[in-house]
C-alpha positions as CSV (number, residue, x, y, z in Angstrom):
1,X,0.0,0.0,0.0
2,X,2.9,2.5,0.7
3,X,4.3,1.5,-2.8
4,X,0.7,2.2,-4.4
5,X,0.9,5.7,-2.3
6,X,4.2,6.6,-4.1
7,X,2.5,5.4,-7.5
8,X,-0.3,8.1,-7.0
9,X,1.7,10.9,-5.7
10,X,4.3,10.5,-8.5
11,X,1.6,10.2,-11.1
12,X,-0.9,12.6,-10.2
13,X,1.0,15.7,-7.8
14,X,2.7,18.2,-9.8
15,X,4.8,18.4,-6.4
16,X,6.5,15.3,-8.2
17,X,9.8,14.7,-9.7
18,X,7.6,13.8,-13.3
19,X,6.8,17.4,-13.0
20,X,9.0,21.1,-14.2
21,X,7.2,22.6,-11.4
22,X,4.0,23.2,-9.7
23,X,1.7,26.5,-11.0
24,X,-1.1,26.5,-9.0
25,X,-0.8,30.0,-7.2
26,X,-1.4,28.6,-3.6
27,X,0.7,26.0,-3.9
28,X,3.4,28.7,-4.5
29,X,2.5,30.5,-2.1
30,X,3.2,28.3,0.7
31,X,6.2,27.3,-0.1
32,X,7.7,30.9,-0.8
33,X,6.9,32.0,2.6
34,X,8.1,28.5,3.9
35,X,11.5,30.1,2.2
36,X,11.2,33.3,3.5
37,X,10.8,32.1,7.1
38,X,13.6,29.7,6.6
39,X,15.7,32.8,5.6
40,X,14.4,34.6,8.8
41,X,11.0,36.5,7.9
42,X,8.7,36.9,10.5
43,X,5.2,34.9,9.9
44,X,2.2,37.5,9.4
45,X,4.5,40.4,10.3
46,X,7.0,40.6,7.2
47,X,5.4,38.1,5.2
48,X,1.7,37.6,5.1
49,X,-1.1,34.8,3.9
50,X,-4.2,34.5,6.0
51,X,-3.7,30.6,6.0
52,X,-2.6,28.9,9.3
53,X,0.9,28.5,10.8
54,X,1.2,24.8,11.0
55,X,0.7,24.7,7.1
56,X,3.6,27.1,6.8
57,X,5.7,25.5,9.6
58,X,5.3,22.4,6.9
59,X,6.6,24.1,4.2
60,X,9.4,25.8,6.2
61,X,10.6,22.2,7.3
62,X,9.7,20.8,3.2
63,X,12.4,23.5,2.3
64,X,15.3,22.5,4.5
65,X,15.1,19.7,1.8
66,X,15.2,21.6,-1.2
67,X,14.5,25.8,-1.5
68,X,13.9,25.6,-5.1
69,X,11.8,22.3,-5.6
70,X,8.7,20.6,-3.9
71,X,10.4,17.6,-3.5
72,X,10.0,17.9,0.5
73,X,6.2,18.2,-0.1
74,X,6.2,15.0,-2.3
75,X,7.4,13.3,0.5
76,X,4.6,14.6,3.2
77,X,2.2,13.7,0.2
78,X,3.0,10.3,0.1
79,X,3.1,9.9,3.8
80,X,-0.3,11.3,3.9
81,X,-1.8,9.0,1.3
82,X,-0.1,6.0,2.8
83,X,-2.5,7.0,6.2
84,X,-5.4,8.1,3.9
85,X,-5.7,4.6,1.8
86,X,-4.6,2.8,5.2
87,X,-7.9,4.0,7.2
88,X,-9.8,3.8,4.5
89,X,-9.4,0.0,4.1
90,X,-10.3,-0.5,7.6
91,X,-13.2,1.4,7.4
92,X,-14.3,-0.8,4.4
93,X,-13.3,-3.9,6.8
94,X,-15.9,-2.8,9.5
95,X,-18.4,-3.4,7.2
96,X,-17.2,-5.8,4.7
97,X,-15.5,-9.1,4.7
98,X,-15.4,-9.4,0.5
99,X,-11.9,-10.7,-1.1
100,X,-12.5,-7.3,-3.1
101,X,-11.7,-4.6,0.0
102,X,-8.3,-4.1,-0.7
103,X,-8.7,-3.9,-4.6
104,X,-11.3,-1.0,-3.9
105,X,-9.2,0.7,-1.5
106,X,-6.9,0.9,-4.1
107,X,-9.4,1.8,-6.8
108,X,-10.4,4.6,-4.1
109,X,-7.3,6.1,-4.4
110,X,-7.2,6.3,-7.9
111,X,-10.2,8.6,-7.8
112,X,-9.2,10.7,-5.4
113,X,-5.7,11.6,-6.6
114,X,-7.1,11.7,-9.8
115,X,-9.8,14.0,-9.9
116,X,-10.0,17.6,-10.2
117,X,-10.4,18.2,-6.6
118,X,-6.9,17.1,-6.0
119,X,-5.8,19.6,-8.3
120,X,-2.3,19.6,-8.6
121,X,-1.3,18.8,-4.8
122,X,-0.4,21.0,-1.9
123,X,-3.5,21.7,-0.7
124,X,-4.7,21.7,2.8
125,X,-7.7,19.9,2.1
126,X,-4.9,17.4,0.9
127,X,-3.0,16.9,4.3
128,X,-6.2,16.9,6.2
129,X,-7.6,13.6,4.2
130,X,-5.7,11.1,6.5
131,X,-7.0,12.7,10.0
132,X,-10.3,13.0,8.7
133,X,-10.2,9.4,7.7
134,X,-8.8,8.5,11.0
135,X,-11.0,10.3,13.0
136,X,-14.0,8.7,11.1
137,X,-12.9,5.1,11.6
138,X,-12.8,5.8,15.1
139,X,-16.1,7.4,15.2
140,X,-17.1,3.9,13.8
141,X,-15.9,2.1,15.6
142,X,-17.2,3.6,18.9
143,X,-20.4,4.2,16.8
144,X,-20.7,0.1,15.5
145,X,-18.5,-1.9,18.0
146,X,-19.2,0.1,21.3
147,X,-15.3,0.0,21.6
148,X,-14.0,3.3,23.1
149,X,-10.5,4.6,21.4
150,X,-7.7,3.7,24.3
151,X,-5.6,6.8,25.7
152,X,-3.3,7.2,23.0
153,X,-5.6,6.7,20.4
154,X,-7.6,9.4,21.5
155,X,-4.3,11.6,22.1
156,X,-3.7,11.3,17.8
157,X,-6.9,12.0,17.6
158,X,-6.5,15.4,19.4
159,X,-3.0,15.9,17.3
160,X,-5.1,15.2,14.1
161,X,-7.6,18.3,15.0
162,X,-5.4,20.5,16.4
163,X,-3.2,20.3,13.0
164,X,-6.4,20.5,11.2
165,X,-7.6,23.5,13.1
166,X,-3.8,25.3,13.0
167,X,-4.0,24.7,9.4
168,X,-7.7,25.6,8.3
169,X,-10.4,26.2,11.1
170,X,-12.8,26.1,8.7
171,X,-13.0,22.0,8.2
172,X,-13.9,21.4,11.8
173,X,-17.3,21.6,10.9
174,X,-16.3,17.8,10.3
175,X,-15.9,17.5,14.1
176,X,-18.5,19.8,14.6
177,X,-21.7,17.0,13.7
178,X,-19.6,13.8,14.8
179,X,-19.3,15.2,18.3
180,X,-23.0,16.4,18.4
181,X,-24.1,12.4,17.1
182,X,-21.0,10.9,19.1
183,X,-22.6,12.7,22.7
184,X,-25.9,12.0,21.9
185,X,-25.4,7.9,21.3
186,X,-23.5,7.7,24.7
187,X,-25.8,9.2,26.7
188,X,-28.3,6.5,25.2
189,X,-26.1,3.6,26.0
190,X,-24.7,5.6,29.2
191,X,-21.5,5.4,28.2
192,X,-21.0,9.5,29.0
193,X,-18.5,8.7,31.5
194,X,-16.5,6.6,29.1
195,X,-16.9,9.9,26.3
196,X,-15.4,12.1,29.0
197,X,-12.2,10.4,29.6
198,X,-11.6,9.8,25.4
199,X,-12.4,14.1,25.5
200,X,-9.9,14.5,28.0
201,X,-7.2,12.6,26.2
202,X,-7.9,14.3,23.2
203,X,-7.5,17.7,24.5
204,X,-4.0,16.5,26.0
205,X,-3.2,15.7,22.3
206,X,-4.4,19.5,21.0
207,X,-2.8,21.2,23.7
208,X,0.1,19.0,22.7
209,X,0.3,21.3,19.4
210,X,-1.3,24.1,20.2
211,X,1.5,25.3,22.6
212,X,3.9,25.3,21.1
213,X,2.5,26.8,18.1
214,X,1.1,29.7,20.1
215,X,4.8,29.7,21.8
216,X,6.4,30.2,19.1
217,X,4.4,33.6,18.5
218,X,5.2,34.9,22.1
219,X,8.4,34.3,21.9
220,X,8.3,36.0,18.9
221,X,6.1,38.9,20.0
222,X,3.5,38.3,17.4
223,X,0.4,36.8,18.8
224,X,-1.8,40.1,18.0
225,X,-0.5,39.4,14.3
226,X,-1.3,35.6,14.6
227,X,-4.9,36.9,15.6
228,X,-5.4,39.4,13.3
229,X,-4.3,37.5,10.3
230,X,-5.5,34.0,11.1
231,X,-8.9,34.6,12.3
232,X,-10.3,38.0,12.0
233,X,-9.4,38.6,8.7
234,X,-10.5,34.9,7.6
235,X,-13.7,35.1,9.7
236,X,-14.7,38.8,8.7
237,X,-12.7,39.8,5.5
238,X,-12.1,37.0,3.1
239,X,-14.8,36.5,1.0
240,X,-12.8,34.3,-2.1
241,X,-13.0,37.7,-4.5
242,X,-11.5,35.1,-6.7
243,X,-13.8,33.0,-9.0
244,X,-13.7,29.6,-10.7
245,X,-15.7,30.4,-13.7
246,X,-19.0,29.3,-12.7
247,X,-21.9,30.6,-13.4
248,X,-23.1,33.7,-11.3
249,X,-26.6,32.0,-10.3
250,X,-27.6,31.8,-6.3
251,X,-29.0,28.4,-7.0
252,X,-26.2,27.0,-9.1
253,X,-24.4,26.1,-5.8
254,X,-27.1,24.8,-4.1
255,X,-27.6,22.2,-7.1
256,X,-23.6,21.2,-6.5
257,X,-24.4,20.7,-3.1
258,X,-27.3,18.6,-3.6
259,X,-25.1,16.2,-5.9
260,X,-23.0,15.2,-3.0
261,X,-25.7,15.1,-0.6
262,X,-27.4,12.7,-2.8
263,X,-24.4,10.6,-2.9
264,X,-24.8,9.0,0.9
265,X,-28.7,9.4,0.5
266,X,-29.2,5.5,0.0
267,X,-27.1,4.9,3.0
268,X,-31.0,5.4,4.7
269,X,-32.1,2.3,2.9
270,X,-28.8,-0.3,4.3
271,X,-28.6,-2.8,6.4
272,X,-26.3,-1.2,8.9
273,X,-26.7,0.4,12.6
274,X,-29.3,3.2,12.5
275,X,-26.8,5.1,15.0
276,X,-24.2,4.3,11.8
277,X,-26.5,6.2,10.0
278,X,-26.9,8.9,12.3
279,X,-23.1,9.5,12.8
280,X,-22.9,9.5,8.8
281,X,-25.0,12.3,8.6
282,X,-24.3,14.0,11.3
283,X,-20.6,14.1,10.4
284,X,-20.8,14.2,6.1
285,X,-24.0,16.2,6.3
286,X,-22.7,19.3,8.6
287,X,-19.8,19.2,6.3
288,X,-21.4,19.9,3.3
289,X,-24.3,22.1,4.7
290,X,-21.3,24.3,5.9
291,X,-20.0,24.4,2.5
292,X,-23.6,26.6,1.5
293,X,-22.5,29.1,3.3
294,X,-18.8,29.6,2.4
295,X,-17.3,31.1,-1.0
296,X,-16.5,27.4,-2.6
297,X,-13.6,26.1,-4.8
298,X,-13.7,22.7,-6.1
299,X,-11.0,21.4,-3.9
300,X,-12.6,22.0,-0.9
301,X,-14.6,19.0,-1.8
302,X,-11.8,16.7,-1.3
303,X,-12.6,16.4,2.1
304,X,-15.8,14.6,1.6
305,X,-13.9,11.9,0.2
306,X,-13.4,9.7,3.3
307,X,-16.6,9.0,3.9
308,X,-16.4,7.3,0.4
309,X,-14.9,3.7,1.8
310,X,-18.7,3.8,3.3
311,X,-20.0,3.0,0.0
312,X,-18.6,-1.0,0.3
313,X,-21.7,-1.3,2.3
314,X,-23.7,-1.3,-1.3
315,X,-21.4,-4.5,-2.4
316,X,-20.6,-5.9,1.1
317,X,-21.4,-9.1,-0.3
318,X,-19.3,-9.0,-3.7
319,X,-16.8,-11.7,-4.4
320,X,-13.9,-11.8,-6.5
321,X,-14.2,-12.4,-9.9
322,X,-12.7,-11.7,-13.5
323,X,-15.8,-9.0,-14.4
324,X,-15.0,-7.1,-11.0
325,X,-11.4,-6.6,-11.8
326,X,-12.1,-5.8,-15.2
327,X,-14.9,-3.0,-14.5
328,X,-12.0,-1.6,-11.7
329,X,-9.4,-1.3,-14.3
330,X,-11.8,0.1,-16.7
331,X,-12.6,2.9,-14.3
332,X,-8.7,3.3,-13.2
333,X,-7.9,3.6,-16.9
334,X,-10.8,6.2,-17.4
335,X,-9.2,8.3,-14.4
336,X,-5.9,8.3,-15.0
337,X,-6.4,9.4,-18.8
338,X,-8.7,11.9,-18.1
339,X,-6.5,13.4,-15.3
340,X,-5.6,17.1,-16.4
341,X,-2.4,17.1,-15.2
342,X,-1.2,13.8,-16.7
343,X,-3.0,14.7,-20.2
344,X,-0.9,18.2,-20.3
345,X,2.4,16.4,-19.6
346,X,1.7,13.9,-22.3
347,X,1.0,16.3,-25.0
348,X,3.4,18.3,-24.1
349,X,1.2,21.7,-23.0
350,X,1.9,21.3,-19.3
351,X,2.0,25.7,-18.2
352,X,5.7,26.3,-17.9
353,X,6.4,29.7,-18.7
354,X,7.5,30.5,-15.9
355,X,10.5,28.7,-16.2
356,X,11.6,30.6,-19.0
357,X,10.7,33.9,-17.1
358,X,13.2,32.1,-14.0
359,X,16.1,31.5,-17.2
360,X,16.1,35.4,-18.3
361,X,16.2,37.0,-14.8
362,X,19.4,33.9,-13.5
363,X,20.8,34.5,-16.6
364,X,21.6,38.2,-15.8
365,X,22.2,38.0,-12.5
366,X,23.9,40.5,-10.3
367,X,23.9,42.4,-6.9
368,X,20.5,44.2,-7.3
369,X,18.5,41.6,-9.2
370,X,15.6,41.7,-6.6
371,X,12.3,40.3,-8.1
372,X,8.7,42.1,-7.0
373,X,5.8,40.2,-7.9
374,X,3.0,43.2,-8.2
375,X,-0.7,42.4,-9.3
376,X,-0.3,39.1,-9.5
377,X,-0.4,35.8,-7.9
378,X,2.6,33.3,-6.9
379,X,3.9,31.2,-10.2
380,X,6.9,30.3,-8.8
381,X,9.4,32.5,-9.6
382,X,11.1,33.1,-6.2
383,X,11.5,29.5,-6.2
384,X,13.0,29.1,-9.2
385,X,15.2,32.5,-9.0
386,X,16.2,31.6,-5.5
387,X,14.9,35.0,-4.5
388,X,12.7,35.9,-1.4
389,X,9.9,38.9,-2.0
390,X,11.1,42.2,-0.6
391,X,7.4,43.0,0.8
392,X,5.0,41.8,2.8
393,X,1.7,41.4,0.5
394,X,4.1,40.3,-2.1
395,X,1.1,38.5,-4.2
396,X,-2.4,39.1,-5.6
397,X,-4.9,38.5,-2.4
398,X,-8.2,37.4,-2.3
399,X,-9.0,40.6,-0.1
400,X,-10.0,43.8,-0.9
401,X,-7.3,46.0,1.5
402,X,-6.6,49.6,0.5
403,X,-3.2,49.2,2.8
404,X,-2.4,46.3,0.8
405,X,-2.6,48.1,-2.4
406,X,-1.1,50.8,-1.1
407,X,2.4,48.9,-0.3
408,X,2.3,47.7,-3.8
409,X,2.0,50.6,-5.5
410,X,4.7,51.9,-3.5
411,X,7.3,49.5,-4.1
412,X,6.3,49.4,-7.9
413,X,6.6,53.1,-7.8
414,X,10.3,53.3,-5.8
415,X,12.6,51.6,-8.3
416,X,14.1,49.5,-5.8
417,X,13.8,46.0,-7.6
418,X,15.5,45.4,-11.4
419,X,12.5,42.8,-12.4
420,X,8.6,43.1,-12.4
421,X,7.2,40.3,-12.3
422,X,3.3,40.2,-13.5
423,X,1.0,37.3,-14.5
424,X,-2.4,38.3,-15.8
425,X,-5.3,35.6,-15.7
426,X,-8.5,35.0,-17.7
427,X,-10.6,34.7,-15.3
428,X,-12.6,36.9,-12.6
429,X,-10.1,38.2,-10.1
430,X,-9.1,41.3,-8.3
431,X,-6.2,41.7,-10.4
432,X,-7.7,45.0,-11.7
433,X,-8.4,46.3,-7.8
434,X,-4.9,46.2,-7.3
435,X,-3.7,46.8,-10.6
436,X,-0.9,50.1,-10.8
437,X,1.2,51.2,-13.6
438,X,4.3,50.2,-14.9
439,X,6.6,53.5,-14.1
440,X,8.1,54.9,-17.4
441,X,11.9,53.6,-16.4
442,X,10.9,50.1,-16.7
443,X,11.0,48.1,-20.5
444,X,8.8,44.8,-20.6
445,X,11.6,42.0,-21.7
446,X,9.1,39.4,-21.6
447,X,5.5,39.0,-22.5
448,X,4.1,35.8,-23.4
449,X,0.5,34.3,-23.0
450,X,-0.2,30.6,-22.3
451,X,-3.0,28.1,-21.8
452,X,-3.6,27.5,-18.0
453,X,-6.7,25.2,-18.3
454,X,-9.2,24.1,-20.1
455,X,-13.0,24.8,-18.2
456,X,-16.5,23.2,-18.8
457,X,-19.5,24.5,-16.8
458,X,-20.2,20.5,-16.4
459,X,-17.8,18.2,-15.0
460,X,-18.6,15.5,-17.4
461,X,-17.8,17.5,-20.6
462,X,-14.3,18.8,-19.1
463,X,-13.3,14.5,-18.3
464,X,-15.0,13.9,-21.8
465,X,-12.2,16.8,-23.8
466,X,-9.2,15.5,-21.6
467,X,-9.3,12.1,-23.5
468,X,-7.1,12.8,-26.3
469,X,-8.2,10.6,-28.6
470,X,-11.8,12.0,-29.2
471,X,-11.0,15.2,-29.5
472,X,-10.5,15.9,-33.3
473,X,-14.4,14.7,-33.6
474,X,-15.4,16.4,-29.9
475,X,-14.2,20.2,-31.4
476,X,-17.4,20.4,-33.8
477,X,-19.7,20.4,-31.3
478,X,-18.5,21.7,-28.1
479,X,-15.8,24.3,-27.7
480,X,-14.2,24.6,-23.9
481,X,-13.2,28.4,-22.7
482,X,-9.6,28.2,-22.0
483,X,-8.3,29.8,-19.1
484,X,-5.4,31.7,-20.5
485,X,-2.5,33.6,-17.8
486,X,0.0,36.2,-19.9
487,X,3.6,36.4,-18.2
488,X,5.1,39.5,-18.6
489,X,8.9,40.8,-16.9
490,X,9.7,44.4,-16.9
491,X,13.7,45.3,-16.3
492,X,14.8,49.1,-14.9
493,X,16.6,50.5,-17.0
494,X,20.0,52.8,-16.2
């Protein structure tokens, strides 16, 4: 199973070796302030996101590997599948005995990694998939079994939510139900008592992380910036200004929504423990009710996925035959060759601009060949110039801050960096919010547009055009929009 983990991470995360680089924006991010705090920046204070520290720490420590790669993140990535596909199969095992569970398991990893909510690795949603998947199987068990997690299985348990909390507060809304279903149930069998000492151990385990993560800030002196940035400007200022390209309709979410709810819908009509049921929607349904109220990209949906294993409970009885193995590598092929990322690096269209950008600026190196990224997001290119931003807000943010554009425009305006740096995308940001101009001694040296992605409205059509073979018939009747991003470096001049 570890050996199948590498196989996925190395196949489908562009944090891979297979892989010139990674260009998702946030990805970037991450690991440029994991740099700059390796090279002594201050988190929040001279070097801001308004993600959480633990998912920086990560990236701080992924760079003592390598500065300029992602290499260190691979490595987290497989480690994290490993525990992902691991607790998946014994969920499946609590509810299945078939010859097929370990087959599935790894069929079920093949559709995660695959699909477009996995995106091109790096994500938090990512690195909380094994806790989640841990914490469920526990649930389970407690749930199905009566057995009641020992001391030190409760302790990872509290480990697993602090990290998830000190990395994205917003997914314990996943805790949020199974506690509600998990206090309710043993109060029925009067097993409170038993609850309380599995609550106590797992609040040893999250103030196991959660001091020194908050001591590391008071040392520093920066606990009002750890506030400020971490939760009251994530719970009262981002609103993700950014888009995805979907339709501007109220009720188009809501019918997104309902296709996942639907998905655990027939779990009503199963043979299992109606308190199995209740945990199951208590946990998967506050999930995704919580995800009506938030601004939602598609990878957020990734953390639905452990609740998939589930699902053996519709085959619990299926045996091993020739026709089973066939339909699973008929679906595994279907995945992999329809995975964006593995269908640009085969035809050769995989987004590496930015590599060229990295080529010009090393090439004419010297002294005072500082980089400024301005109106933009994070490509890469202070990983692959070995340079660390000068300012703060180095990168395009999701939120609206007049002091933010204001530092921008200032260090645009002072002439204190050789390159510009600017990438310009398709789709509906706030690039033109903080958009300021060019001042007259800088020349553009470099200016080229290239294809980001392809998009669909519908899912289906979007798998459909990533097989390549089709596609020559496919292009007379249905046209994607391409999501296009256009490079550009400008160089003072003397």
């Amino acid at each position: 199973m570890f050996l199948f983990a590498v196989l996925l991470i190395t196949l489908f995360s562009t944090c891979s070796f297979l892989y010139p680089l990674n260009p998702w924006d946030d990805a970037n991010v991450y690991m440029t302030i994991g740099n700059a705090m390796l090279g002594g920046r201050e988190l929040y204070v001279d070097i801001f996101d308004h993600k959480g520290p633990v998912l920086f720490f990560l990236h701080e420590a992924a760079a003592l590997l390598s500065r300029n790669s992602f290499i260190g993140i691979y490595v987290v990535e497989v480690v994290a599948c490993f525990f992902y596909l691991r607790y998946s199969l014994k969920t499946m095992r609590l509810f299945s005995s078939s010859p097929l569970i370990m087959p599935l398991t790894l069929l079920l990893g093949v559709i995660t990694y695959s699909s477009d909510f996995f995106s091109y690795g790096d994500s938090v949603e990512e690195f909380a998939l094994p806790i989640l998947a841990h914490c469920l199987y526990y649930m389970l068990c407690f749930v199905k079994n009566r057995h009641v997690p020992n001391r030190w299985r409760a302790f990872v348990m509290g480990v697993g939510l602090a990290l998830v909390f000190w990395m994205k507060f917003n997914l314990l809304f996943f805790y949020a139900g199974g506690i509600l279903v998990l206090t309710f149930i043993a109060w029925k069998h009067e097993q409170l008592r038993d609850l309380r000492l599995v609550v106590r151990w797992v609040l040893v385990g999250v103030a196991t992380v959660t001091a020194p993560v908050l001591g590391y800030f008071a040392v520093h002196g920066t606990l009002p910036a750890l506030w400020e940035s971490y939760f009251m400007i994530n719970i009262f200022s981002y609103h993700g200004v950014a888009t995805n390209g979907e339709p501007p309709f109220w009720w188009f979410k809501l019918v997104k929504l309902s296709i996942w709810a639907v998905l655990m819908i027939p779990v009503v009509f199963l043979r299992v423990e109606k308190e199995v049921k209740w945990l199951v929607f208590g946990t998967y349904g506050v999930l995704v009710f919580s995800f009506a109220t938030l601004t939602v990209q598609f990878y957020y949906f990734l953390t639905l996925f452990p609740f998939f294993p589930l699902l053996i409970t519709y085959i619990r009885q299926a045996k091993s035959s020739i026709k089973a193995y066939i339909i699973m590598c008929v679906v595994s092929i279907l995945a992999i060759s329809t995975n964006w990322n593995v269908v640009t690096l085969l035809n050769g269209t995989f987004p590496t601009s930015v590599l060229e950008m990295a080529e010009i600026i090393n090439k004419n190196e010297s002294e005072d060949s500082e980089v400024l990224t301005f109106s933009s997001y994070d490509t890469g290119i202070y990983q692959h110039t070995r340079h660390l931003p000068p300012n703060k807000n180095y990168f395009l943010s999701s939120i609206l801050d007049p002091e933010i554009k204001k530092e921008q425009a200032e260090w645009v305006a002072s002439g204190k960096v050789k390159y510009l740096v600017r990438v310009i995308g398709s789709i509906n940001t706030c690039h033109e919010y903080y958009d300021v101009p060019v001042p007259a001694n800088y020349q553009l040296i470099y200016d080229r547009e290239e294809l980001f992605r392809y998009r669909f409205i519908w899912q289906p059509l979007n798998y459909l055009w990533n097989l390549t073979w089709p596609r020559p018939l496919l292009k007379y009747v249905m046209e994607p929009v391409t999501d296009n991003q256009r490079m550009q470096i400008y160089e003072r001049q003397p």
